[in-house]
C-alpha positions in Angstrom: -67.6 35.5 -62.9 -64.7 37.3 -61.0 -61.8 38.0 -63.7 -58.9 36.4 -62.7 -55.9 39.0 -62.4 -53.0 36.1 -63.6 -54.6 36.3 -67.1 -53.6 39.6 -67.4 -49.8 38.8 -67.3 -49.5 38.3 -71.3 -51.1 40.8 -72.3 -49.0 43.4 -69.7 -46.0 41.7 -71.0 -46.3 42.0 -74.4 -48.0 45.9 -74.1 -44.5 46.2 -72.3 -42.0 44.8 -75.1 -43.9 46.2 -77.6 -43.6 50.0 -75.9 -39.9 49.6 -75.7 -39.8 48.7 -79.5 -41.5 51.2 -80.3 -39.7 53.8 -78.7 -36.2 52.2 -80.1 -37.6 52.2 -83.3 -38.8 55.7 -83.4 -35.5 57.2 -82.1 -36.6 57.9 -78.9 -34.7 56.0 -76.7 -32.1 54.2 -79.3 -29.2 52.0 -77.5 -31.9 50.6 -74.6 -32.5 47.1 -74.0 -36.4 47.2 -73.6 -36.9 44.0 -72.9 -34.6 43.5 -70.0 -35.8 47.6 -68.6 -39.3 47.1 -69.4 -39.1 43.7 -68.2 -38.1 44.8 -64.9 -40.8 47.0 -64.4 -43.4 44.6 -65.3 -42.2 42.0 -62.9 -42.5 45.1 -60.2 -46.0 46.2 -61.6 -47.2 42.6 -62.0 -46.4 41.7 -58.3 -49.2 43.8 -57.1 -51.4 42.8 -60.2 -51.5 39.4 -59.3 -50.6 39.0 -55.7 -52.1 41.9 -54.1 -50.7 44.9 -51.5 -48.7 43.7 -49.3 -45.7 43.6 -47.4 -43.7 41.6 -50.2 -45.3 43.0 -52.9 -44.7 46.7 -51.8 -40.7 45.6 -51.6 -40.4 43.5 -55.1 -42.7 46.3 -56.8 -40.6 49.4 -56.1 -37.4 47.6 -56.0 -38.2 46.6 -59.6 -39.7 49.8 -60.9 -36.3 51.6 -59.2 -34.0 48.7 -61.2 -35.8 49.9 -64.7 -35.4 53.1 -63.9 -31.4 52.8 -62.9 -30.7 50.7 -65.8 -32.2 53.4 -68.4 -29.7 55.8 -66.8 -27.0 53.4 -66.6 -27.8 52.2 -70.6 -28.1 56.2 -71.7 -24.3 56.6 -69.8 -25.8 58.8 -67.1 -24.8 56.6 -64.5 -22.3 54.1 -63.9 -22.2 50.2 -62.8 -20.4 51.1 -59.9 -23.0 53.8 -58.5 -25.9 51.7 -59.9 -25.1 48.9 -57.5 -25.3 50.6 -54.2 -28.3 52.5 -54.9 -30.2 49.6 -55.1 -28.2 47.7 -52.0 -29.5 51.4 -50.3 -33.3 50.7 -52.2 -33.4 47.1 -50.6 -32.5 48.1 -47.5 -35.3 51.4 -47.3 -38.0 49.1 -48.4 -37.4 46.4 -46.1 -38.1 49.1 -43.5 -41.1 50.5 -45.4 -42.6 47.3 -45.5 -42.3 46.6 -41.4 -44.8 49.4 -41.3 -48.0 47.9 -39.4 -50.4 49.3 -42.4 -49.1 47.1 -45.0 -50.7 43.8 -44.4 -48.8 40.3 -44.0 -49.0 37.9 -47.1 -52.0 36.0 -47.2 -49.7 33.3 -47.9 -47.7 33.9 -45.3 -50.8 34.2 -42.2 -51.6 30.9 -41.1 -55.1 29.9 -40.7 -55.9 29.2 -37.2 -58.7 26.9 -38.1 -56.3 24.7 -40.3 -55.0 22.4 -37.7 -58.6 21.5 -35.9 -59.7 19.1 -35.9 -63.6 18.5 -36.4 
């Protein structure tokens, strides 16, 4: 029986809220909203979890993980709205390019199956 990777969405999501609680509650990182930073980069990580590499998962992914990484410096008052914004604009626009790279496949979603419309 093949596991199936969408069952491993609860328990990522709840390893990640619980990290950032623990990290609040231990002083660490005090004044950070885990939920929404974590949250971020579990929508990025789980993007290749369950739907694969790819040319949209490689975009969403690092676009994500980049967001949770900006907003910790925004939240910690290392960086500012204002600066925040166009870096990921910038992000968005270098991983559009990185995903027209030949290497990293089309959806499988997104290929149509040439057998789909015969007839037999």
């Amino acid at each position: 029986m093949k596991p199936d990777n969408k069952t491993l969405l609860l328990p990522i999501l709840l390893i990640t809220v619980g990290v950032g609680r623990l990290l609040s509650t231990l002083g660490i990182a005090p004044g950070i909203d885990w939920v929404w930073t974590l949250g971020l980069a579990a929508v990025g990580m789980l993007t290749f979890v369950v739907g694969g590499f790819d040319k949209v998962a490689v975009v969403i992914c690092q676009f994500f993980i980049v967001a949770s990484c900006l907003s910790i410096l925004r939240q910690t008052g290392r960086l500012h709205l204002d600066i925040e914004v166009p870096i990921l604009v910038i992000i968005a626009g270098v991983l559009l390019l990185v995903a027209r790279a030949p290497t990293i496949p089309v959806p499988k979603w997104v290929v149509e199956d040439p057998n789909a419309n015969r007839h037999k």
